[in-house]
N, CA, C and O atoms as a GROMACS GRO file, in nm:
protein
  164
    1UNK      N    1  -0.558  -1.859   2.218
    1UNK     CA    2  -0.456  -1.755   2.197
    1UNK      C    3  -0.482  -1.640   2.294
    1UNK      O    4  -0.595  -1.597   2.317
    2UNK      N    5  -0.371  -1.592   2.349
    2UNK     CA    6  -0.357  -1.469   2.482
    2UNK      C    7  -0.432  -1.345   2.359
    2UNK      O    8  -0.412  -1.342   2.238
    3UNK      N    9  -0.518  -1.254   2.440
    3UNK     CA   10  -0.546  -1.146   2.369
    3UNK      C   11  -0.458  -1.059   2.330
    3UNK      O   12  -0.494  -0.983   2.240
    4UNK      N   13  -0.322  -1.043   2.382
    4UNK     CA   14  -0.223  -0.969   2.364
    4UNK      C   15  -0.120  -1.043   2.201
    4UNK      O   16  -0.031  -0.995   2.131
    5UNK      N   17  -0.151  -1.101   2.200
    5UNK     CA   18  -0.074  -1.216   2.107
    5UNK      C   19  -0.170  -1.176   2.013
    5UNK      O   20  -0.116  -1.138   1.909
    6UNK      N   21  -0.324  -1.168   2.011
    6UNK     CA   22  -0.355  -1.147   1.926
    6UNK      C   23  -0.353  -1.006   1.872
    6UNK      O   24  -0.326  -0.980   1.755
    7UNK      N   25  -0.384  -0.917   1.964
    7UNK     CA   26  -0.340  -0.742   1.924
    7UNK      C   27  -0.217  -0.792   1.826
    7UNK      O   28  -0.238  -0.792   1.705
    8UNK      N   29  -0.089  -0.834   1.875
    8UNK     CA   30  -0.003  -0.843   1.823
    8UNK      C   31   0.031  -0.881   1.643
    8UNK      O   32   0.120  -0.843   1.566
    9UNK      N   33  -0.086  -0.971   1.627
    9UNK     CA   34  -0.105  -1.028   1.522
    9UNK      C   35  -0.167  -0.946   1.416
    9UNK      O   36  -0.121  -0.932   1.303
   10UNK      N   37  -0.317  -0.874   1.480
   10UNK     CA   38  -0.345  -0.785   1.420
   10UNK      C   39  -0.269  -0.687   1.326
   10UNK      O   40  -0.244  -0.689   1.205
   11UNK      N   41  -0.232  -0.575   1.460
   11UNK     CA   42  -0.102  -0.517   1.396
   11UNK      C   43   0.003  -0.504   1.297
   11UNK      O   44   0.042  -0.413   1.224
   12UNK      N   45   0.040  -0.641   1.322
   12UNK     CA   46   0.110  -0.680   1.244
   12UNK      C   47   0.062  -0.663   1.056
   12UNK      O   48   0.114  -0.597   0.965
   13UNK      N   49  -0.051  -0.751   1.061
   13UNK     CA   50  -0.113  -0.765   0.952
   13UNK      C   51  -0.165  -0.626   0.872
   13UNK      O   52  -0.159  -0.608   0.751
   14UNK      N   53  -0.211  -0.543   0.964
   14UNK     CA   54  -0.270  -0.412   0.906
   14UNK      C   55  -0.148  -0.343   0.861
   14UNK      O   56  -0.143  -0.278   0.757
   15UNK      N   57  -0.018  -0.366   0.970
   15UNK     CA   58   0.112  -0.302   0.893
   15UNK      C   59   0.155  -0.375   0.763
   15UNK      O   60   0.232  -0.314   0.688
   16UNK      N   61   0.121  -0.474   0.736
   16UNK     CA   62   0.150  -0.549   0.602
   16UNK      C   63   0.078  -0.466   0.486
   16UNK      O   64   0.136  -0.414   0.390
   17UNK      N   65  -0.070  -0.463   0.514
   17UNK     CA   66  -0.143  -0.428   0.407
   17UNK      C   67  -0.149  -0.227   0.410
   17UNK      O   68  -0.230  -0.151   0.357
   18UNK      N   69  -0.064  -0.208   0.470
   18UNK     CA   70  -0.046  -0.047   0.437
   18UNK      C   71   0.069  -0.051   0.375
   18UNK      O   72   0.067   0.024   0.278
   19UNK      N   73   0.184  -0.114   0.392
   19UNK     CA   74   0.296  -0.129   0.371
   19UNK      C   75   0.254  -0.156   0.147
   19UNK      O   76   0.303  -0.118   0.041
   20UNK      N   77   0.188  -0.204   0.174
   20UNK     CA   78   0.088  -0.295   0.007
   20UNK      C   79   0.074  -0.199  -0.033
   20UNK      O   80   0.137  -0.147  -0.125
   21UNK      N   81  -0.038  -0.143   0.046
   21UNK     CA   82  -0.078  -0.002  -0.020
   21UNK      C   83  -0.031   0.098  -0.059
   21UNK      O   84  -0.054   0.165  -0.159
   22UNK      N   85   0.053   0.112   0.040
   22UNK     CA   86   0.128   0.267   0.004
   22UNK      C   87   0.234   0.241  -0.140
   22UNK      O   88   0.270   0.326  -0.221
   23UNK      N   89   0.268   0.088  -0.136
   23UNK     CA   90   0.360   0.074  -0.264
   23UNK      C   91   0.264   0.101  -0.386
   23UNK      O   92   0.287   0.168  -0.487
   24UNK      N   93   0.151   0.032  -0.350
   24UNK     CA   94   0.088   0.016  -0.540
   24UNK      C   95   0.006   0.168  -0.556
   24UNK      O   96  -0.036   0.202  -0.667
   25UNK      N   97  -0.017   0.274  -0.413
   25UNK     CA   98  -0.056   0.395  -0.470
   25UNK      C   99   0.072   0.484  -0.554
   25UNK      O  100   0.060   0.556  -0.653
   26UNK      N  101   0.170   0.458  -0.493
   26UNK     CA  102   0.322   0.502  -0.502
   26UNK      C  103   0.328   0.462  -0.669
   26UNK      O  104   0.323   0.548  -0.757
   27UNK      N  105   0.338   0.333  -0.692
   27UNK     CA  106   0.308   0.236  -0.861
   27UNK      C  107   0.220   0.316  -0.946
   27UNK      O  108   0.242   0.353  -1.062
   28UNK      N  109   0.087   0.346  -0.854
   28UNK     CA  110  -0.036   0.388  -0.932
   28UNK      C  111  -0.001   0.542  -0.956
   28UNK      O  112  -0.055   0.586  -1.058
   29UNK      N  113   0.058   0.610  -0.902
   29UNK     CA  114   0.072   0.763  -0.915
   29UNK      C  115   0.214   0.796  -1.056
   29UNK      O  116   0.240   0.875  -1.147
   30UNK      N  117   0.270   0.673  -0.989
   30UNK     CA  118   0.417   0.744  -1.141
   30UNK      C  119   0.369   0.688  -1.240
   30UNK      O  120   0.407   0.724  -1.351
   31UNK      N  121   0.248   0.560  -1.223
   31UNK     CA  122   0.257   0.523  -1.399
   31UNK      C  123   0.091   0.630  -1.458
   31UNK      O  124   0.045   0.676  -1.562
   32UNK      N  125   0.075   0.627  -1.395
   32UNK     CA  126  -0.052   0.766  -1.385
   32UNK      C  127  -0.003   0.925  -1.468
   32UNK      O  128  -0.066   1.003  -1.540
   33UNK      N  129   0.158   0.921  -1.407
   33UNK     CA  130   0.220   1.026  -1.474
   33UNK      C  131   0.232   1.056  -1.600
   33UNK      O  132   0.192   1.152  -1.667
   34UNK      N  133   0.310   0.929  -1.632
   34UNK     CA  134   0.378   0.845  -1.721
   34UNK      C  135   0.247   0.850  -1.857
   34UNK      O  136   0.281   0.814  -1.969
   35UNK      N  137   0.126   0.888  -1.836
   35UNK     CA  138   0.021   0.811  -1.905
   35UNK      C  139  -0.003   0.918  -1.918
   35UNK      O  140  -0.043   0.923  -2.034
   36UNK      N  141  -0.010   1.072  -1.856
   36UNK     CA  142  -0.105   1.170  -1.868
   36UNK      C  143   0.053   1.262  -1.985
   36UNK      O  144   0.032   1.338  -2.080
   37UNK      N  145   0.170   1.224  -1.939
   37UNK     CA  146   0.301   1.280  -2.055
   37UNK      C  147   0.301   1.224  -2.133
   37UNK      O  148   0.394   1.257  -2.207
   38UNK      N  149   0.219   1.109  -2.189
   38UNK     CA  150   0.230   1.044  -2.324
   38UNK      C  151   0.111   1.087  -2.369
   38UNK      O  152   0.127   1.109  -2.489
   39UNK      N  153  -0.007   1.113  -2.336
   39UNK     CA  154  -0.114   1.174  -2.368
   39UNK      C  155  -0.092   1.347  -2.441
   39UNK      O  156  -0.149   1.394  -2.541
   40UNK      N  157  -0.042   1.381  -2.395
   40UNK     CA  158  -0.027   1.557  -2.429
   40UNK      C  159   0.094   1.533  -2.545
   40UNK      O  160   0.190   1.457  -2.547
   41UNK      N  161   0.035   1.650  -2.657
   41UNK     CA  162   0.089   1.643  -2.782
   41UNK      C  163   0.253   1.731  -2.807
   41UNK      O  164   0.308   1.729  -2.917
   0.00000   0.00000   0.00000
């Protein structure tokens, strides 16, 4: 495989798993909310 093909691949992949991330911190922060307004009386 051309080294450029592979940069390419890289890239790619690390944009996948931020793309992951940023959803389930995004998930993790409203149900986080959600948990600390059902908590308070």
């Amino acid at each position: 495989m051309s080294k450029r093909r592979y940069n390419e691949k890289i890239v790619d992949i690390s944009g996948e798993t931020i793309d992951i991330f940023e959803k389930s911190l995004i998930y993790f922060s409203e149900y986080e909310v959600g948990y600390m307004e059902k908590k308070l009386p």
